[in-house]
SENUDO-600794 format. One line per 10 residues: their letters; for each residue x, y negated, z negated of C-alpha. Coordinates in nm, 3 decimals, padded with zeros to 5 digits, always signed. Layout:
% residues N
a = X,Y,Z ~ ...
This chain:
% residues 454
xxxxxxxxxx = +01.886,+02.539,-05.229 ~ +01.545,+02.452,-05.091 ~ +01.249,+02.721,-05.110 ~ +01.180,+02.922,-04.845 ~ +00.888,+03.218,-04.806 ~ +00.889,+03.561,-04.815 ~ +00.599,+03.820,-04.685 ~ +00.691,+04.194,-04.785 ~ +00.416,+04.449,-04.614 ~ +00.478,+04.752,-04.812
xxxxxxxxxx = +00.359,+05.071,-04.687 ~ +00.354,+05.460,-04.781 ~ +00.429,+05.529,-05.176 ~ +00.465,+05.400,-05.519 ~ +00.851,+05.473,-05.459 ~ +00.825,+05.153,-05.203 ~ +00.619,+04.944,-05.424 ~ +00.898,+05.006,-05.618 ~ +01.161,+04.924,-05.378 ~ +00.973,+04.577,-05.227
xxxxxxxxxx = +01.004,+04.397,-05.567 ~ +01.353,+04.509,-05.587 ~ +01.394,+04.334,-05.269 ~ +01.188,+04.029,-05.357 ~ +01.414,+04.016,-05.718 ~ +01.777,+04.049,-05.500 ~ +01.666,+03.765,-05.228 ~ +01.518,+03.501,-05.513 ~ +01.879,+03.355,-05.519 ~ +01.848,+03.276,-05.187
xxxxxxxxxx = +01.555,+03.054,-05.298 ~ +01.280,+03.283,-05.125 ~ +00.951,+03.313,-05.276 ~ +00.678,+03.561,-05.211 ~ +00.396,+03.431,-05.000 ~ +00.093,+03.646,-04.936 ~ +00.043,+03.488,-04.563 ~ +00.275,+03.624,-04.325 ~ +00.211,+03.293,-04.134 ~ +00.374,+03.056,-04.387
xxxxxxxxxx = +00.657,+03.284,-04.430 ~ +01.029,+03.223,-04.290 ~ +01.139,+03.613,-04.375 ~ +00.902,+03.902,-04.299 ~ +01.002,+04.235,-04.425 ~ +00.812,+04.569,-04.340 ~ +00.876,+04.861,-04.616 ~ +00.809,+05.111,-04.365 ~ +00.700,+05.511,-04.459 ~ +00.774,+05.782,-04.198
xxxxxxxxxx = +00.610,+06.124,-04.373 ~ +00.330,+06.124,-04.104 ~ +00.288,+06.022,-03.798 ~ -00.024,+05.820,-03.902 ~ +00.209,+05.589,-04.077 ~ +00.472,+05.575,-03.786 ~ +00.233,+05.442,-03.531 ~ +00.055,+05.214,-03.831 ~ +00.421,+05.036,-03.859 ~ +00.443,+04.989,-03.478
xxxxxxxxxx = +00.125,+04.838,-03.461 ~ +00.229,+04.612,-03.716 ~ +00.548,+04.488,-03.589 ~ +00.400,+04.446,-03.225 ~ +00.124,+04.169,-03.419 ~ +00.469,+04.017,-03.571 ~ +00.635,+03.994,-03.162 ~ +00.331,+03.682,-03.120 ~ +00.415,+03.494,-03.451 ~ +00.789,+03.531,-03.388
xxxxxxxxxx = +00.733,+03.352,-03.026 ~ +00.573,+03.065,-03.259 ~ +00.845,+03.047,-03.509 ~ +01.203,+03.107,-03.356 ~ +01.388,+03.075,-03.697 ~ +01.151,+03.315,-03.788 ~ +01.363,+03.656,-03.976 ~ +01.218,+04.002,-03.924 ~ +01.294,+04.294,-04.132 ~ +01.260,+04.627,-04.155
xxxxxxxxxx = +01.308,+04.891,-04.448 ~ +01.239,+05.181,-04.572 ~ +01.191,+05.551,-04.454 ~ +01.082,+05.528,-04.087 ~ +01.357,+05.240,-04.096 ~ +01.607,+05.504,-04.220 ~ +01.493,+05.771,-03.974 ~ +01.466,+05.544,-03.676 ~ +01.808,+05.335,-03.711 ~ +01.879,+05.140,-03.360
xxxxxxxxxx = +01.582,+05.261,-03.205 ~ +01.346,+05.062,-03.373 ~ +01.539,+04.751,-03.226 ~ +01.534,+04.934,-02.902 ~ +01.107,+04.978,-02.914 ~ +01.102,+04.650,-03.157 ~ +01.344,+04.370,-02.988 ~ +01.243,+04.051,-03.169 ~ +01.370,+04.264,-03.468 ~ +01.642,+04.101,-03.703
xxxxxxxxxx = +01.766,+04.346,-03.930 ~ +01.692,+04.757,-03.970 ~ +01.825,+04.860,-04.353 ~ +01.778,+05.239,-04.475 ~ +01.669,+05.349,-04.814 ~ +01.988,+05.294,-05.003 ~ +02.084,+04.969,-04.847 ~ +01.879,+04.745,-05.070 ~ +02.191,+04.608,-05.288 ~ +02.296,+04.448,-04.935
xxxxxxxxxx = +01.962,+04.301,-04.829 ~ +02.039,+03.937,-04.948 ~ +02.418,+03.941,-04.766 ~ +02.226,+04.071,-04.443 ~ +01.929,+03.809,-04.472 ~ +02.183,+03.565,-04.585 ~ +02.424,+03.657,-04.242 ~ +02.114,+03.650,-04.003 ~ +01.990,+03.275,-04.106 ~ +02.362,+03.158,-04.047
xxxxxxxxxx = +02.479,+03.344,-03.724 ~ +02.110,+03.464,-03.569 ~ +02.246,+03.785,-03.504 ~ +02.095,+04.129,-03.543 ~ +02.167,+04.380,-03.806 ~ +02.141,+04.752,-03.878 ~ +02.244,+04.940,-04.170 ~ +02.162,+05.288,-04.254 ~ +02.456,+05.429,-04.395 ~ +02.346,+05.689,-04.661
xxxxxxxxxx = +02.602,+05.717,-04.929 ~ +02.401,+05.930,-05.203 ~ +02.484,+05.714,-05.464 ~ +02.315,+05.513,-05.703 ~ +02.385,+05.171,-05.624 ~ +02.538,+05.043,-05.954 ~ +02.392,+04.707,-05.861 ~ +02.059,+04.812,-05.963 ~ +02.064,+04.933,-06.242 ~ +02.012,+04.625,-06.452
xxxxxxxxxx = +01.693,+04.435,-06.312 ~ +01.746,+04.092,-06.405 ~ +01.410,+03.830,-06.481 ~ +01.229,+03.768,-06.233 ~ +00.879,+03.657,-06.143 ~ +00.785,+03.933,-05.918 ~ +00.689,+04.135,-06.225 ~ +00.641,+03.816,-06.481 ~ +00.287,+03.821,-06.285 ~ +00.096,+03.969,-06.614
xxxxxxxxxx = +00.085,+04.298,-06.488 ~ -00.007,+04.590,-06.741 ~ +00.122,+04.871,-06.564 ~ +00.466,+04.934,-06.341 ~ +00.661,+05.133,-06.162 ~ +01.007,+05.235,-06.248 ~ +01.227,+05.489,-06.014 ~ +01.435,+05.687,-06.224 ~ +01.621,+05.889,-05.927 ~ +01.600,+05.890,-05.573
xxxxxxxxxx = +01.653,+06.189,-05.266 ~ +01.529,+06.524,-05.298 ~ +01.717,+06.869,-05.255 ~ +01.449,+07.100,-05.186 ~ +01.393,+07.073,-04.801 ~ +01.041,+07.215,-04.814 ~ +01.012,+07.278,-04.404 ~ +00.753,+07.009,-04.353 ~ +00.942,+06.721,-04.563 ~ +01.153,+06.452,-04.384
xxxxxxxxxx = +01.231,+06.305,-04.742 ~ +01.581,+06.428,-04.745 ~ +01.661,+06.290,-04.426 ~ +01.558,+05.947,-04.512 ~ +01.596,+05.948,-04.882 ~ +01.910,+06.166,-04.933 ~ +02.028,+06.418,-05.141 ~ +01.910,+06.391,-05.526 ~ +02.069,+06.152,-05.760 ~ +01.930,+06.060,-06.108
xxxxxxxxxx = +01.976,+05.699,-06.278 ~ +02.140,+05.690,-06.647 ~ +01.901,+05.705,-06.870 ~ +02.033,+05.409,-07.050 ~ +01.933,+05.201,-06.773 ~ +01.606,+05.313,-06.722 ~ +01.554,+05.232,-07.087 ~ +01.679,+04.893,-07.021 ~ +01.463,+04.826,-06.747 ~ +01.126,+04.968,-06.929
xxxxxxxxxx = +01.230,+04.751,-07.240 ~ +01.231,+04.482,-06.980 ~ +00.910,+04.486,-06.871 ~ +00.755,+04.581,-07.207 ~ +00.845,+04.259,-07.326 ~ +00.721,+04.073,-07.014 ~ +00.388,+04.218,-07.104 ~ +00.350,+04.610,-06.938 ~ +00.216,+04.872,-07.125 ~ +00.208,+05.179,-06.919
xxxxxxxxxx = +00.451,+05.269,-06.666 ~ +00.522,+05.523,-06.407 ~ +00.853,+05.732,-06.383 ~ +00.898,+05.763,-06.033 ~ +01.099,+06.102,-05.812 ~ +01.089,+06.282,-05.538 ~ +01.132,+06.588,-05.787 ~ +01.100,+06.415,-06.127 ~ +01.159,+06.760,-06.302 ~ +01.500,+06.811,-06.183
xxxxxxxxxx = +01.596,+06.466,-06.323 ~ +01.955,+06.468,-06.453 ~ +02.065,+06.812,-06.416 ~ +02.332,+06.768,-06.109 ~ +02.498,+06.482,-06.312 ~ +02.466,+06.665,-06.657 ~ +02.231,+06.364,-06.778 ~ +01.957,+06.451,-07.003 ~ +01.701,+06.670,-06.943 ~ +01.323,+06.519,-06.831
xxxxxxxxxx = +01.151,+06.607,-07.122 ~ +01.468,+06.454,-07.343 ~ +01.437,+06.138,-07.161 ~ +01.049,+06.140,-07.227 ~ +01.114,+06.125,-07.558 ~ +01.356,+05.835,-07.529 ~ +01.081,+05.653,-07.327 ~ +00.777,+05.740,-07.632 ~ +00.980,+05.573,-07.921 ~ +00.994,+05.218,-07.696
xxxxxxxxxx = +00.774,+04.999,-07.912 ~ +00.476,+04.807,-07.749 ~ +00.448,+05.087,-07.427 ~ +00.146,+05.233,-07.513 ~ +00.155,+05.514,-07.187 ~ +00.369,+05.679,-06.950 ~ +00.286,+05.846,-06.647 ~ +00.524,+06.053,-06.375 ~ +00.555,+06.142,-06.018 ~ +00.632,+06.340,-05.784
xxxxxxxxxx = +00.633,+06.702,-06.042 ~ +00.721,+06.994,-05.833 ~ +00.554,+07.322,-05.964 ~ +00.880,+07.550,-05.920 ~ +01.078,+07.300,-06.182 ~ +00.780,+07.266,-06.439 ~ +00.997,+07.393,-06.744 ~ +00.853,+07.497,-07.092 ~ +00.995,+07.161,-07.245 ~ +00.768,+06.930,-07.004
xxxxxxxxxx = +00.476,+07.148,-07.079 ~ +00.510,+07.138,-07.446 ~ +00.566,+06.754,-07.368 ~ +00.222,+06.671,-07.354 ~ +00.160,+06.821,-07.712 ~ +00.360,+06.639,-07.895 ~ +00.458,+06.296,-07.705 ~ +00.155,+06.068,-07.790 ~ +00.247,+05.826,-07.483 ~ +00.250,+06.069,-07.252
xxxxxxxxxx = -00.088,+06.049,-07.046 ~ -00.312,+06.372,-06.999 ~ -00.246,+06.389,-06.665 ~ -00.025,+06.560,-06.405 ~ +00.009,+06.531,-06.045 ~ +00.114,+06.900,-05.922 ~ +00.102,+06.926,-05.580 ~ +00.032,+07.278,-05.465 ~ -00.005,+07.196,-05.062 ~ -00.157,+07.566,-05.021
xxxxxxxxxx = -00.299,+07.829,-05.169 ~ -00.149,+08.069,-04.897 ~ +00.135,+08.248,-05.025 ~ +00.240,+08.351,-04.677 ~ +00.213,+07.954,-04.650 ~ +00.358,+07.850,-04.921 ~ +00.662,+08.054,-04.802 ~ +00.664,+07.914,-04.495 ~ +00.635,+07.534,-04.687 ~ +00.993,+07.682,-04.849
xxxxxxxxxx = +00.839,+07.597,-05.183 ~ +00.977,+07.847,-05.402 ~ +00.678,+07.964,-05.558 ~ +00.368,+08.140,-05.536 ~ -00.006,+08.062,-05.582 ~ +00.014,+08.317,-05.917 ~ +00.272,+08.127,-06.054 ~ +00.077,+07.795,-06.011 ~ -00.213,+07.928,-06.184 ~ +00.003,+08.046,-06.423
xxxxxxxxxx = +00.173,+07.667,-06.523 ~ -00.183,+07.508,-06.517 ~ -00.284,+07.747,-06.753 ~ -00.046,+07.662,-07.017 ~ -00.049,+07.323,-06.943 ~ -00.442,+07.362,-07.005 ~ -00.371,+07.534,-07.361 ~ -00.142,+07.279,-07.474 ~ -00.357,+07.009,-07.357 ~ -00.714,+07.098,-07.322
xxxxxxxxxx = -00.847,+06.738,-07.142 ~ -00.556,+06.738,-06.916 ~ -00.671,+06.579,-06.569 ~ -00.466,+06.708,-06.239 ~ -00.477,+06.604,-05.908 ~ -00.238,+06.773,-05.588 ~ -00.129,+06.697,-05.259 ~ -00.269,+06.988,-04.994 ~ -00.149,+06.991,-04.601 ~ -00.419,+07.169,-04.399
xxxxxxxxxx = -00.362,+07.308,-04.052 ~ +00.027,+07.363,-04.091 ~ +00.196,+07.612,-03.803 ~ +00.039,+07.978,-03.888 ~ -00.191,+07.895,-04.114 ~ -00.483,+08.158,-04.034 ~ -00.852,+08.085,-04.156 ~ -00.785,+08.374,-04.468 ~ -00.469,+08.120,-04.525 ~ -00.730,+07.823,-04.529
xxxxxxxxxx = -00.999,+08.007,-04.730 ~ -00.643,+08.081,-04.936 ~ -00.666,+07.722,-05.037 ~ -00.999,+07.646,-05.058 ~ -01.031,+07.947,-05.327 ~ -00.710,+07.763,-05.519 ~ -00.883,+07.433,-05.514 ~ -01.214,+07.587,-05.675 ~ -01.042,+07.802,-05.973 ~ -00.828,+07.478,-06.034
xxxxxxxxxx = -01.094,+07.198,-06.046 ~ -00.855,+06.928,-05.983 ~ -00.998,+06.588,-06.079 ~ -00.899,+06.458,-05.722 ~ -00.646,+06.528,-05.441 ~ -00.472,+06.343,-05.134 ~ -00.484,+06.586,-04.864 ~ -00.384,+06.563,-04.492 ~ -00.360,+06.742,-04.134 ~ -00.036,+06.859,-04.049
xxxxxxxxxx = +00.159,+06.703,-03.843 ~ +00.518,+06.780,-03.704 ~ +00.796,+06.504,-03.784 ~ +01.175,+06.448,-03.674 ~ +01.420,+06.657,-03.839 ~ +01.182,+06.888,-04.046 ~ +01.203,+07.212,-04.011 ~ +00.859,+07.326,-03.929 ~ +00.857,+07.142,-03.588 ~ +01.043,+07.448,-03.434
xxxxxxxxxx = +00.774,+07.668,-03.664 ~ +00.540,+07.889,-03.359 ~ +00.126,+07.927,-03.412 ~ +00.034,+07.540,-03.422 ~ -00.285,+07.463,-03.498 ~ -00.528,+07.236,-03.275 ~ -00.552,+06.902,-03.391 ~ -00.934,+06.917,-03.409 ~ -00.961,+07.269,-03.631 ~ -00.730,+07.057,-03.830
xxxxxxxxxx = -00.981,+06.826,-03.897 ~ -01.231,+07.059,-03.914 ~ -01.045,+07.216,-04.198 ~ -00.926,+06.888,-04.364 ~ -01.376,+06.764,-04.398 ~ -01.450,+07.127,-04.542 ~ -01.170,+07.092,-04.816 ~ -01.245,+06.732,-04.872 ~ -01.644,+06.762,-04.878 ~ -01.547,+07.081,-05.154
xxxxxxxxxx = -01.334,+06.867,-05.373 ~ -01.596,+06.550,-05.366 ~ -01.804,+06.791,-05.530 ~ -01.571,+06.915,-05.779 ~ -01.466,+06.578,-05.874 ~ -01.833,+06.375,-05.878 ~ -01.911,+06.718,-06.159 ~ -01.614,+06.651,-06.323 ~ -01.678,+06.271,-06.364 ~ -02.063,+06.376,-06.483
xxxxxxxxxx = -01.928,+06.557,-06.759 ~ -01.789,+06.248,-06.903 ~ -02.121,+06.064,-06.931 ~ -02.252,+06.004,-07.297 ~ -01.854,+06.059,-07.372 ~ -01.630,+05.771,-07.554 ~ -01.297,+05.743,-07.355 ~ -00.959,+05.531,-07.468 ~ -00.966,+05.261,-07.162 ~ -00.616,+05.056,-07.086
xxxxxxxxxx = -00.743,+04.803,-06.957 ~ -00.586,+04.633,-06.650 ~ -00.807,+04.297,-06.553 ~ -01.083,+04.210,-06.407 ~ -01.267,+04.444,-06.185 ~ -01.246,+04.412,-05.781 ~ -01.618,+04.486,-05.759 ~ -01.676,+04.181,-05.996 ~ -01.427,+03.963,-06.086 ~ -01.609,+03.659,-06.168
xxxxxxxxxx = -01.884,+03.549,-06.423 ~ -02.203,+03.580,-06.139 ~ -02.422,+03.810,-06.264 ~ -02.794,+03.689,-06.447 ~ -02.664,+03.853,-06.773 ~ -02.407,+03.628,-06.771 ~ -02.106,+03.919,-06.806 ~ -01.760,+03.955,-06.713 ~ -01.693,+04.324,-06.547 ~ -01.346,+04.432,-06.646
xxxxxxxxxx = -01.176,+04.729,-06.533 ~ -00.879,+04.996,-06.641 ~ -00.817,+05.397,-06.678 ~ -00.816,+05.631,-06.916 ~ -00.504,+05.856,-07.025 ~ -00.672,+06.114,-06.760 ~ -00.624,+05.861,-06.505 ~ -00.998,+05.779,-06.463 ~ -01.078,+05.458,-06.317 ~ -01.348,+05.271,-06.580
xxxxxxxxxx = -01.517,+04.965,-06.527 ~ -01.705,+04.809,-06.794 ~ -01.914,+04.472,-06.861 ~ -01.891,+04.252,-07.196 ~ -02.029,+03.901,-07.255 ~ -01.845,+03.577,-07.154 ~ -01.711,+03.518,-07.493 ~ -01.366,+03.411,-07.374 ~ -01.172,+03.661,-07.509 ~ -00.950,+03.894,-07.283
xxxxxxxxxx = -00.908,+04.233,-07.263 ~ -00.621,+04.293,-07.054 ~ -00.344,+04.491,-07.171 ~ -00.578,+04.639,-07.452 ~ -00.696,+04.988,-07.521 ~ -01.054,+04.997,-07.595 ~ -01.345,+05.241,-07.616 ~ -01.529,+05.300,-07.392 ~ -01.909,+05.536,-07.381 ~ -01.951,+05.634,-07.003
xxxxxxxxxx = -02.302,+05.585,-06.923 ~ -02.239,+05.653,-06.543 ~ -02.040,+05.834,-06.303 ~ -01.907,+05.858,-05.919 ~ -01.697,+06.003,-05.720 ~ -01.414,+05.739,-05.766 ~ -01.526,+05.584,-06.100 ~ -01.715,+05.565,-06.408 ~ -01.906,+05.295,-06.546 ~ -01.974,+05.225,-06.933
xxxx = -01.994,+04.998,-07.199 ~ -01.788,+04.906,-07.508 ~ -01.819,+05.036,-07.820 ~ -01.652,+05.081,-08.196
C-alpha cells in the first residue's frame, strides 16, 4: 500500500490531543503518515472544539482557507471531528460543502472505514451517532510512531462524557453521558508508553473524580495507586477535577503517592455563590476554601490553577468583586479565564440579565491584570530555591548551540507545574527525560530561569 499524508489541526483541549493521535494510530494501516504541511497532505482532518464561540468561528475560518487548496487538489479528503463536529452534524456540510466526512466524539473506531469509503466511492459522510459506550476498540493502543517521537510526557483519557450539566457546559451534548475505561487498560496503555520512553503522563476527564463509580470500577484514588507502582513513570498529573467530587482519598493522595505531582487544577469559575448556583455546580465558595485548605495541609507546596467565566447572565459587580476576593485568598499559581458566552443547547442561553460584551471584557483585564500579579509574586518566591526539573528538550526560546558562551538552553517543569528553562555547556550529553536540580536565579510571569546544580 503506497504512503499517503496526513495533516491533523487539533484544536480546543488536551482531551483532543488525545483523540488526534488516536486517529493518526487507527488510519496508519491505511499507509497515511503525518505531515506537518497541510499542502503535501492527501487527508486533512480538523479536531474541532465547540465550548466557545471563539473556537466555533476559529474552525470556520479554517475550513474556508481549506475550500482554495481543495480546488487545487480534487482527490483531496477533508475531515472533520470533534466537539463542534458533534454539535454541528449536517450543518457543517451545509456552511462547509467541499467537506468529506463530519464524525462525532465517539466515532473514532470508524474513522479509517469512513476515510477508507470516501477515497473509493468520493462520497460524503456523516456520523454522529452517540452510543455512550466505550469503544472496545480502543482500549489497547497498538505501536505506533505517533507517540515513538521521544516524547517525555503524554496524555492518556481514562473516561469520556460528563454528567453534571453545569448550565453553561455543552460537554454533555457533544461528549455524552460519563463512562470510565477499565483500569486494566489504562494500565496497559501507560506501560506502553513508559517503555517507549514517557515519564510523566496526564489522566485525562471531564470529571476525573467521579472515575469508575457508575460502572463499579475502582475508585480514582485506587487507580492512582495502580498508576504510582508502574516502574520507570516518574509523575502523574490529572484533569479536569471538579471541586464537588474532591473526596478525602484524593486529598490524602498527594501525601502519600510520591508520583503524584503537587499540583491540582480546580476550577472554581466564580466566587459568587448566587453564581455558582446559577453555574449548577453543586457547591459553594466556603466549601472551596474549605478543600484547598486541606489539600494545603497535606501538601504544603501544592501549586493550583482554575478555570473562571466572567460576565455570565446575572452576574452583578458584588458577584464580580465575589470572584476577584476568591482569586486573592486563593493565590492560584495561574488561571485560564474567559467572557461568557452563550452556546447551543446549554442551559444558560435562556438565563435573563446578560451582560454587555464590553463590561465583559472590562471584567475579564481587571481579573487577569490581578492574577499576573499574584502569579509573577508567586514565581519570585522561588528565586534562590532548588526545584526537581523533568526535563522535556530543548527550549523554544533557544534550541540551538548560538549563544557566545557556547550553551545549550534546555527546558522542563517542576512537580508544581512550573515551566524552567535552564543553560549547561555543550558537553554532548542529554538531559531529556531526566529529573535534575535546578536553583532559580530568575523569575516571570510564565517561567523561571536557573541553573543546574548537585
Amino acid at each position: 500500500m503506497g504512503k499517503k499524508y496526513l495533516y491533523i489541526n487539533t484544536m480546543g483541549c488536551q482531551m483532543n490531543v488525545y483523540d488526534s493521535e488516536q486517529m493518526a494510530n487507527r488510519l496508519e494501516d491505511l499507509g497515511y503518515i503525518l505531515t506537518p504541511s497541510a499542502e503535501k497532505a492527501d487527508l486533512i482532518l480538523v479536531n474541532t472544539c465547540s465550548i466557545r464561540e471563539k473556537a466555533e468561528n476559529k474552525t470556520y475560518s479554517f475550513l474556508g482557507r481549506l475550500a482554495r487548496l481543495k480546488e487545487k487538489k480534487k482527490n483531496l479528503i477533508i475531515g472533520v471531528g470533534g466537539c463542534l463536529a458533534q454539535q454541528e452534524g449536517e450543518k457543517m456540510i451545509e456552511k462547509a460543502p467541499y467537506l468529506d466526512l463530519v464524525f462525532g466524539t465517539q466515532r473514532l473506531s470508524r474513522l479509517a472505514e469512513h476515510v477508507n469509503r470516501i477515497s473509493k466511492n468520493r462520497c460524503k459522510i456523516v456520523d454522529v451517532e452517540m452510543p455512550n459506550v466505550i469503544d472496545e476498540t480502543s482500549e489497547a493502543l497498538k505501536k505506533s510512531t505517533s507517540y515513538e517521537d521521544g516524547r517525555v510526557t503524554s496524555f492518556v483519557t481514562i473516561m469520556q462524557g460528563c454528567d453534571n450539566f453545569c448550565t453553561y457546559c455543552v460537554v454533555p451534548y457533544v461528549r455524552g453521558r460519563e463512562v470510565s475505561r477499565h483500569p486494566e487498560n489504562i494500565i496497559s496503555e501507560i506501560e506502553e508508553l513508559v517503555h517507549n520512553g514517557v515519564k510523566e503522563v496526564t489522566l485525562l476527564g471531564q470529571n476525573v473524580n467521579s472515575y469508575g463509580k457508575k460502572e463499579g470500577l475502582c475508585s480514582y484514588s485506587d487507580l492512582l495507586k495502580k498508576i504510582n507502582d508502574i516502574k520507570g513513570l516518574y509523575r502523574i498529573r490529572f484533569t479536569t477535577s471538579h471541586p464537588k467530587d474532591l473526596s478525602s482519598d484524593l486529598i490524602n493522595a498527594f501525601r502519600y503517592l510520591p508520583k503524584l505531582a503537587n499540583h491540582i487544577h480546580l476550577p472554581v469559575q466564580s466566587g459568587s455563590n448566587k453564581i455558582l448556583n446559577l453555574m449548577n455546580r453543586k457547591y459553594t465558595r466556603e466549601e472551596y476554601f474549605e478543600k484547598v485548605d486541606k489539600l494545603k495541609s497535606v501538601c504544603s507546596d501544592i501549586s493550583f490553577s482554575s478555570d473562571i467565566i466572567v460576565g455570565f447572565p446575572g452576574e452583578t459587580i458584588s458577584d464580580f468583586n465575589d470572584t476577584i476576593d476568591l482569586v486573592k485568598k486563593v493565590e492560584f499559581d495561574s488561571i485560564f479565564a474567559f467572557k461568557y458566552s452563550d452556546r447551543p443547547n446549554a442551559l444558560s442561553v435562556n438565563l435573563p440579565d446578560k451582560i454587555p460584551d464590553k463590561e465583559k471584557g472590562e471584567r475579564l483585564k481587571i481579573l487577569l491584570d490581578i492574577q499576573t500579579d499574584i502569579t509573577t509574586k508567586r514565581n519570585e518566591e522561588l528565586i534562590g530555591k532548588i526545584v526537581e526539573v523533568l526535563v522535556e528538550g530543548f527550549s523554544k526560546r533557544k534550541s540551538t548551540n548560538d549563544s557566545a558562551d557556547n550553551s545549550i538552553q534546555w527546558t522542563g517543569r517542576t512537580s508544581t507545574n512550573k515551566i524552567v528553562h535552564f543553560a549547561v555547556l555543550d558537553n554532548n550529553e542529554s538531559f531529556k527525560g531526566k529529573l535534575v536540580k535546578i536553583i532559580i536565579d530568575r523569575a516571570y510571569t510564565h517561567s523561571l530561569f536557573g541553573k543546574i546544580t548537585g
